[in-house]
LUMTORLUM-265443 format. One record per residue (C-alpha): residue in one letter; x, y, z. Coordinates in steps of 0.05 Angstrom, whole numbers, padded with zeros to 5 digits, always signed. Last residue first. Example, Ala and Ser with C-alpha at 12.3 -4.5 7.8 and 13.67 -1.06 7.14 Angstrom:
// residues 2
S+00273-00021+00143;A+00246-00090+00156;
END
This chain:
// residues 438
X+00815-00134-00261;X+00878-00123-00226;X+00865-00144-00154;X+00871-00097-00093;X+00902-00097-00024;X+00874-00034+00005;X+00935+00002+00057;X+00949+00031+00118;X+00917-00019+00167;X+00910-00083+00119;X+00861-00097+00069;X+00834-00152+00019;X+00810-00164-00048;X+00788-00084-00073;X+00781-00115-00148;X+00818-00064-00193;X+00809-00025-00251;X+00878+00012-00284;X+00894+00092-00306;X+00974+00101-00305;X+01007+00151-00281;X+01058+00102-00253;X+01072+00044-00296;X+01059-00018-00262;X+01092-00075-00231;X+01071-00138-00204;X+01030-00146-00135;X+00981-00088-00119;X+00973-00049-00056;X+00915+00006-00058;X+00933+00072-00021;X+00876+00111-00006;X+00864+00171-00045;X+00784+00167-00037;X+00789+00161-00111;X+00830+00107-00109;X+00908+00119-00107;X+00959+00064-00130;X+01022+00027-00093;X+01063-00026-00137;X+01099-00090-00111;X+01148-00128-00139;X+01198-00117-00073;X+01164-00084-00013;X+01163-00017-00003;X+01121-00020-00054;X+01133+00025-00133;X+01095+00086-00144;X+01028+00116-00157;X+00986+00076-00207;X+00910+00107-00213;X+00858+00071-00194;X+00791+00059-00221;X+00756+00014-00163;X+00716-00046-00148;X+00685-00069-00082;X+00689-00130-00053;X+00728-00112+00014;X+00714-00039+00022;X+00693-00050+00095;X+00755-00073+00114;X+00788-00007+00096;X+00743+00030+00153;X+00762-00035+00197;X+00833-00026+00189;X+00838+00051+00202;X+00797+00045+00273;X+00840-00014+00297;X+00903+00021+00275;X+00872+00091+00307;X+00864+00051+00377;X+00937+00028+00371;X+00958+00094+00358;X+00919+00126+00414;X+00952+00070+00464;X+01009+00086+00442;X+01021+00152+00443;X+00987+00158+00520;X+01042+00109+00542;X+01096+00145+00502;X+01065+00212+00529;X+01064+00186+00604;X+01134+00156+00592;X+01163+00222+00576;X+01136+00267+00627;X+01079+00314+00609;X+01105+00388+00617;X+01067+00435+00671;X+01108+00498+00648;X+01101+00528+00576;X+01163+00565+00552;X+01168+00522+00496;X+01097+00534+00472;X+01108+00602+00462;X+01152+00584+00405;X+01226+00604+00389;X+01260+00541+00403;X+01203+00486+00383;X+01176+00449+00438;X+01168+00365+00415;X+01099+00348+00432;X+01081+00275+00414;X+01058+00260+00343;X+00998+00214+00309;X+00983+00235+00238;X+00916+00201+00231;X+00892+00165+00171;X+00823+00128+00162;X+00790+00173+00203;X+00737+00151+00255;X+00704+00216+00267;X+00679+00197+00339;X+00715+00151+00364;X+00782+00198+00345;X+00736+00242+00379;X+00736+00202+00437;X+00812+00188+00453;X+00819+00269+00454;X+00768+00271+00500;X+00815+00209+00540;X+00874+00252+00540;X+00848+00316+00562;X+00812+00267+00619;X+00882+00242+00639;X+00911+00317+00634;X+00952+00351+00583;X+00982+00411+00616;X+01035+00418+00566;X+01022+00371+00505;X+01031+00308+00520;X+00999+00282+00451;X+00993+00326+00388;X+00937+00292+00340;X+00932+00299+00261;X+00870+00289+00226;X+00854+00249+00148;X+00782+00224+00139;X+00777+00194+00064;X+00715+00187+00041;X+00661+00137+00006;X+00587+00151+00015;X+00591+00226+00006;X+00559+00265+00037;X+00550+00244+00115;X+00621+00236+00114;X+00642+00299+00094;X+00586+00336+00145;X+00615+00287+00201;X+00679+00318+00188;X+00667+00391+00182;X+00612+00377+00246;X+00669+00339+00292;X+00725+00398+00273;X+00682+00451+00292;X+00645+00409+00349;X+00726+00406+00379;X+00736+00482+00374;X+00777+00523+00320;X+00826+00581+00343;X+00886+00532+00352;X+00933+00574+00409;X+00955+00504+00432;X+00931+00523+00501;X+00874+00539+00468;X+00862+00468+00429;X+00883+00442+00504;X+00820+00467+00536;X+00774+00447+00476;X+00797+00385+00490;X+00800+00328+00429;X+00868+00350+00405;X+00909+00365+00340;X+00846+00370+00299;X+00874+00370+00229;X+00831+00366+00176;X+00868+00332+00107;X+00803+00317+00060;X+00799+00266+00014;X+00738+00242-00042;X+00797+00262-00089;X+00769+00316-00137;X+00757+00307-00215;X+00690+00263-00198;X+00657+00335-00182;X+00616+00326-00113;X+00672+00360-00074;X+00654+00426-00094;X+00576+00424-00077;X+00616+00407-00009;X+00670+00465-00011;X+00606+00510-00025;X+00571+00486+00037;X+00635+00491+00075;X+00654+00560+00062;X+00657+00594+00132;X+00665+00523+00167;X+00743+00521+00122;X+00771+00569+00164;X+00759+00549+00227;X+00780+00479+00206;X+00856+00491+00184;X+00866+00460+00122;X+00915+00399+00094;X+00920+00399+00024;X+00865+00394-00030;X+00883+00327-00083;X+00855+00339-00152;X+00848+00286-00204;X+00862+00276-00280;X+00830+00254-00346;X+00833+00318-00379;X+00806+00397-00388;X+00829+00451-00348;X+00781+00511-00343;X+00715+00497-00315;X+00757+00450-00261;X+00809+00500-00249;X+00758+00548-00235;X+00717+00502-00190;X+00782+00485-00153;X+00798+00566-00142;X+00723+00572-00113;X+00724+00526-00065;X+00788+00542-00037;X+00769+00616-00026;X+00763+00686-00062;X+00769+00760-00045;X+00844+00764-00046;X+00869+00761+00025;X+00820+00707+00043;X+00840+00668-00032;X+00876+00610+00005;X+00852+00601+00082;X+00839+00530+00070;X+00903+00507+00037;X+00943+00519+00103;X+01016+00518+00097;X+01006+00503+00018;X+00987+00449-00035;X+00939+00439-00082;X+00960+00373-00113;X+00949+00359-00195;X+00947+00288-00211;X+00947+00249-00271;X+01005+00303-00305;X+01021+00289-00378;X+01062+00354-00399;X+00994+00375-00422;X+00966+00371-00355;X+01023+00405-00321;X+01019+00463-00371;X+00943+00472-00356;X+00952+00470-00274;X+01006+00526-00284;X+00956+00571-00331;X+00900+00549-00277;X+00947+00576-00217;X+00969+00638-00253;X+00896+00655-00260;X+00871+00638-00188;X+00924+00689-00158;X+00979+00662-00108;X+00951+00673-00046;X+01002+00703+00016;X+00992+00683+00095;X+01034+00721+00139;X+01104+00699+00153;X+01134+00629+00127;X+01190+00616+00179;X+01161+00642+00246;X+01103+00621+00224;X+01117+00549+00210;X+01152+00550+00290;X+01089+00505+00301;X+01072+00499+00381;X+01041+00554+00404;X+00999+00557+00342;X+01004+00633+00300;X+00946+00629+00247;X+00937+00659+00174;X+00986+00618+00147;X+01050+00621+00095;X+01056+00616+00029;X+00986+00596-00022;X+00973+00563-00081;X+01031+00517-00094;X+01013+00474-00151;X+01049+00411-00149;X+01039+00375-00211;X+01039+00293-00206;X+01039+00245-00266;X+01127+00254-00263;X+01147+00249-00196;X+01201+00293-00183;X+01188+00353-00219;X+01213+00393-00273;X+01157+00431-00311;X+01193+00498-00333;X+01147+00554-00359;X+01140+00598-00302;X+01215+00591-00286;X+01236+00604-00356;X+01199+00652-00371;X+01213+00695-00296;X+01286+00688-00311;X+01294+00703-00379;X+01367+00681-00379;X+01431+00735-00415;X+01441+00778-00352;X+01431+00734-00310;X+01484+00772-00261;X+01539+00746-00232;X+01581+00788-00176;X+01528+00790-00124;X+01539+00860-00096;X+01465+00896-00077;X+01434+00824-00049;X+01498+00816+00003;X+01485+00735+00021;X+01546+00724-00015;X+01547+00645-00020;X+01617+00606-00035;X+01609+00536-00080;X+01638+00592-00130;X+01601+00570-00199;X+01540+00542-00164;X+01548+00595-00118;X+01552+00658-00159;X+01487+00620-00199;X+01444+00628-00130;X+01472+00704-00120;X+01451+00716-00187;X+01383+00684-00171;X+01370+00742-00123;X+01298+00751-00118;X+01271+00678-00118;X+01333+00658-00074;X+01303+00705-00020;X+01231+00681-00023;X+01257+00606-00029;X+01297+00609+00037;X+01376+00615+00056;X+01428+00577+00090;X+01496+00559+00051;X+01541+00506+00091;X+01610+00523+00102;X+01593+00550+00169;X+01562+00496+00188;X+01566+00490+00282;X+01558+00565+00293;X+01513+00584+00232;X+01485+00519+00234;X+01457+00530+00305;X+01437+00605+00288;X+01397+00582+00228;X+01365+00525+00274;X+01343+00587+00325;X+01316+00621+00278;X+01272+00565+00236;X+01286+00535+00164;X+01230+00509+00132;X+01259+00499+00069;X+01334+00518+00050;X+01401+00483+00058;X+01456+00493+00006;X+01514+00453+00007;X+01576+00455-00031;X+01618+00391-00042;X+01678+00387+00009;X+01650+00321+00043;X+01607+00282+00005;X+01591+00223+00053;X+01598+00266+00118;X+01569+00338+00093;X+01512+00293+00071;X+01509+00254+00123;X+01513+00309+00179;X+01459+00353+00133;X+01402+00296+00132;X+01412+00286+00198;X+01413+00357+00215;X+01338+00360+00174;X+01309+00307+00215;X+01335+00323+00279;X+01299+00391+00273;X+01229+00385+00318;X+01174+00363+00286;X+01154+00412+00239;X+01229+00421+00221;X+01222+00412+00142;X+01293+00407+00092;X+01296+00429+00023;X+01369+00404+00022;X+01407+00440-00042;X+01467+00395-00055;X+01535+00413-00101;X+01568+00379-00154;X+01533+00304-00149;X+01556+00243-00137;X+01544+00189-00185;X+01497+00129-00165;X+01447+00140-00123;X+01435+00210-00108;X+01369+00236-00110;X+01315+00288-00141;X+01368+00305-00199;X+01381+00377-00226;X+01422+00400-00289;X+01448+00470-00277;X+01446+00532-00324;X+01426+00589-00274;X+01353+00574-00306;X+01365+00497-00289;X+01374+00526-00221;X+01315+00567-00211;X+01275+00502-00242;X+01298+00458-00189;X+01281+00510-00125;X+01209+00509-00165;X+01213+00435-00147;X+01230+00439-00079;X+01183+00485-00065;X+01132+00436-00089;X+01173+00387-00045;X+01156+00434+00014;X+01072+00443+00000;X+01070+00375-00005;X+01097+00365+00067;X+01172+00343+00094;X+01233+00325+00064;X+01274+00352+00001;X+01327+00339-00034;X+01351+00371-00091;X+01421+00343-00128;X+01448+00393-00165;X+01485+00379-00219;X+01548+00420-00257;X+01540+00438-00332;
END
C-alpha cells in the first residue's frame, strides 16, 4: 500500500476538496496522511490555492520537489491557466489536474500511484477499477484532517466574474450539490463524532439559485434532520446574493446549532472601486447585511475582506473604504493588497497604485482594524461561554477553542479537541479571547 501525503492550502471550501481527493485515493487502494513529519511519503498530491497571487502554491511545489526529490507529485486545487502553462514549461515531471477531472477518471489517478507517470488521455488509462465501488466508497468514506470537523461542500464554482479573482477561470459556473446528499453526508459526519459541520464553497450564498432553493433553507433542513450536540459554520457569501433571502437567513440564524458568524466580504468601501472590481453589490448592501446581523443578535461575529491599491484607487477611495470598516466594526478582516492575476481583466487595468502607497494605505487600515478587533473582544471580558476545543496554540501548552460567535478563545493547558468545556472570558488580545476553564 503506497501513501499519499495530501496537502492542501487555502479556504474551507479547498481542504474539503482535499479531503474528498483523500478518499479517491484510499478507493485506488492508498493510505493517505494530511502531513509529513516523520517518514516520507510515496507520492504528494498538493491541493494548492492562488487567490492571492501563486507564490504560495510554487513554494510549496519547489520544496517539495527539493526535499523529496524523485517522488511523484500531483498538484491540483485552484489551479489557474497561466500557472498550468508555467509548470508545464518549468515541472514537467509534476502531474497537474483538478478534482472534476480526477473524479471521472480515477483509473487514470490509480495508473499514477502505481506508475508515478500521469496519462491525461481519459479513453486509454491502462487501469481500470474494475474490482472498487467507486461512488460507495467515496460517498461513504469519512477521512478528514481534523477529526470533530465535517466539511460539507455544498456548492463548486460562483455565480460572479470579479476583475480580480482568477476563481472563475478555475471553478466555472456555479453548481449546487442537492440538499439531500448534503444531509445524508452531514448525518455520517455526526455519527463518526463530528462537533462541527462547515458549509463550505466559492460562494456559499448563491447555493440552491440553480436548484430552486437557498442557504437558508439547506441549514434549516439539516437542522430538522440531523440530530446532535454540534454547530454549523456558513462560509464566506457574496452580499448581493444573500439581501434576496436575508430575512429568512436571520429567522435562520436564531437556532443555537449555527455559529453566531457570518463571512461578508466587502472588498472596498467605494462604490466606484466595487465596479471597477466588477463586484455587483454596493457599499449600503454590504453596511445594511451587516448592521441587520448585528442589530439581531447581541453577540456576532463580523468577518469582511478588503483589497487595497486597487487600480485607480484614490485618497478619498481609500479613506470610504477606511469608514465602513468604522462603520461595521468587524471583529476579523482579511486585509490584502492587489496582486493582478494573469488571465484577469484586472491585470490589464492601467492607473496602478505604486507600491509604497498600498503598503502605506495597508497599514494604516490594518492598524485601524487591530484597534477595532481588540475593543469588540474587550467587551466580552466577564462573560462566560460553552466552547468547543479546536486545536493546539501556536504557542507551546496552549489550546485554541470556538465560542459560539466562532471566535477563537486561548486557553492554557491542553485539551482534547472536539471537546465541549465552560469557560470564564478573562482577558483579550486582537485575534483572540483569553478564557478561564470554569
Amino acid at each position: 500500500m503506497k501513501t499519499v501525503a495530501v496537502l492542501s492550502q487555502g479556504c474551507a471550501a479547498n481542504f474539503g476538496e482535499g479531503e474528498q481527493i483523500a478518499r479517491l485515493l484510499i478507493a485506488c487502494g492508498a493510505e493517505v496522511v494530511f502531513e509529513n513529519k516523520e517518514a516520507s511519503p510515496d507520492a504528494f498530491c498538493l491541493n494548492v490555492c492562488t487567490v492571492k497571487g501563486d507564490s504560495t502554491a510554487l513554494a510549496l511545489l519547489r520544496k517539495t520537489l527539493a526535499d523529496f526529490p524523485g517522488t511523484p507529485v500531483l498538484m491540483t486545487g485552484c489551479v489557474p491557466p497561466a500557472l498550468k502553462k508555467q509548470l508545464a514549461s518549468e515541472f514537467p515531471c509534476v502531474a497537474v489536474s483538478d478534482l472534476d477531472f480526477i473524479k471521472r477518471s480515477p483509473g487514470i489517478l490509480q495508473n499514477w500511484l502505481e506508475t508515478g507517470l500521469w496519462n491525461v488521455t481519459l479513453n486509454s488509462s491502462p487501469l481500470q477499477l474494475s474490482s472498487v465501488n467507486f461512488e460507495r466508497d467515496f460517498a461513504e468514506g469519512t477521512k478528514r484532517e481534523t477529526g470533530h470537523v465535517g466539511i460539507l461542500n455544498i456548492s463548486d464554482g460562483c455565480l460572479d466574474a470579479c476583475t480580480f479573482c482568477s476563481t472563475h477561470l478555475v471553478k466555472g459556473r456555479h453548481k449546487s450539490a442537492s440538499p439531500e446528499a448534503i444531509v445524508e453526508e452531514a448525518k455520517k459526519y455526526i455519527a463518526d463524532g463530528c462537533k462541527e459541520l462547515w458549509l463550505s464553497g466559492q460562494d456559499t450564498s448563491c447555493y440552491g439559485f440553480d436548484i430552486g432553493t437557498n442557504l437558508a433553507k439547506l441549514a434549516q433542513k439539516i437542522i430538522a434532520n440531523v440530530k446532535g450536540d454540534y454547530k454549523m459554520r456558513l462560509g464566506m457569501g457574496n452580499p448581493r446574493h444573500l439581501e434576496t433571502y436575508l430575512d429568512e437567513m436571520l429567522e435562520t440564524f436564531q437556532d443555537e446549532h449555527i455559529y453566531k458568524f457570518i463571512h461578508l466580504p466587502v472588498q472596498s468601501g467605494s462604490d466606484r472601486i466595487l465596479k471597477l472590481m466588477g463586484r455587483r453589490h454596493s457599499v449600503e448592501t454590504y453596511t445594511k447585511i451587516a448592521k441587520a446581523f448585528v442589530r439581531r443578535f447581541d453577540y456576532f461575529t463580523l468577518s469582511t475582506d478588503l483589497i487595497v491599491g486597487f487600480p485607480g484607487e484614490t485618497d478619498d477611495d481609500f479613506k470610504q473604504t477606511l469608514n465602513v470598516l468604522e462603520e461595521t466594526r468587524p471583529t476579523i478582516c482579511n486585509i490584502t493588497r492587489f496582486v493582478p492575476r494573469p488571465g484577469t481583466v484586472a491585470a490589464n487595468l492601467k492607473d496602478t497604485v505604486p507600491g509604497d502607497i498600498q503598503h502605506d494605505r495597508s497599514a494604516e487600515l490594518a492598524a485601524r482594524f487591530q484597534q477595532i478587533a481588540l475593543e469588540n473582544n474587550s467587551s466580552r471580558i466577564g462573560e462566560f461561554e460553552r466552547i468547543l476545543i479546536d486545536k493546539p496554540g501556536k504557542r507551546a501548552g496552549t489550546t485554541i477553542a470556538r465560542d459560539k460567535a466562532y471566535r477563537p478563545v486561548a486557553l492554557q493547558g491542553e485539551f482534547t479537541p472536539g471537546t465541549w468545556l465552560n469557560a470564564k472570558i478573562a482577558n483579550a488580545e486582537t485575534f483572540a479571547l483569553i478564557g478561564e476553564i470554569v
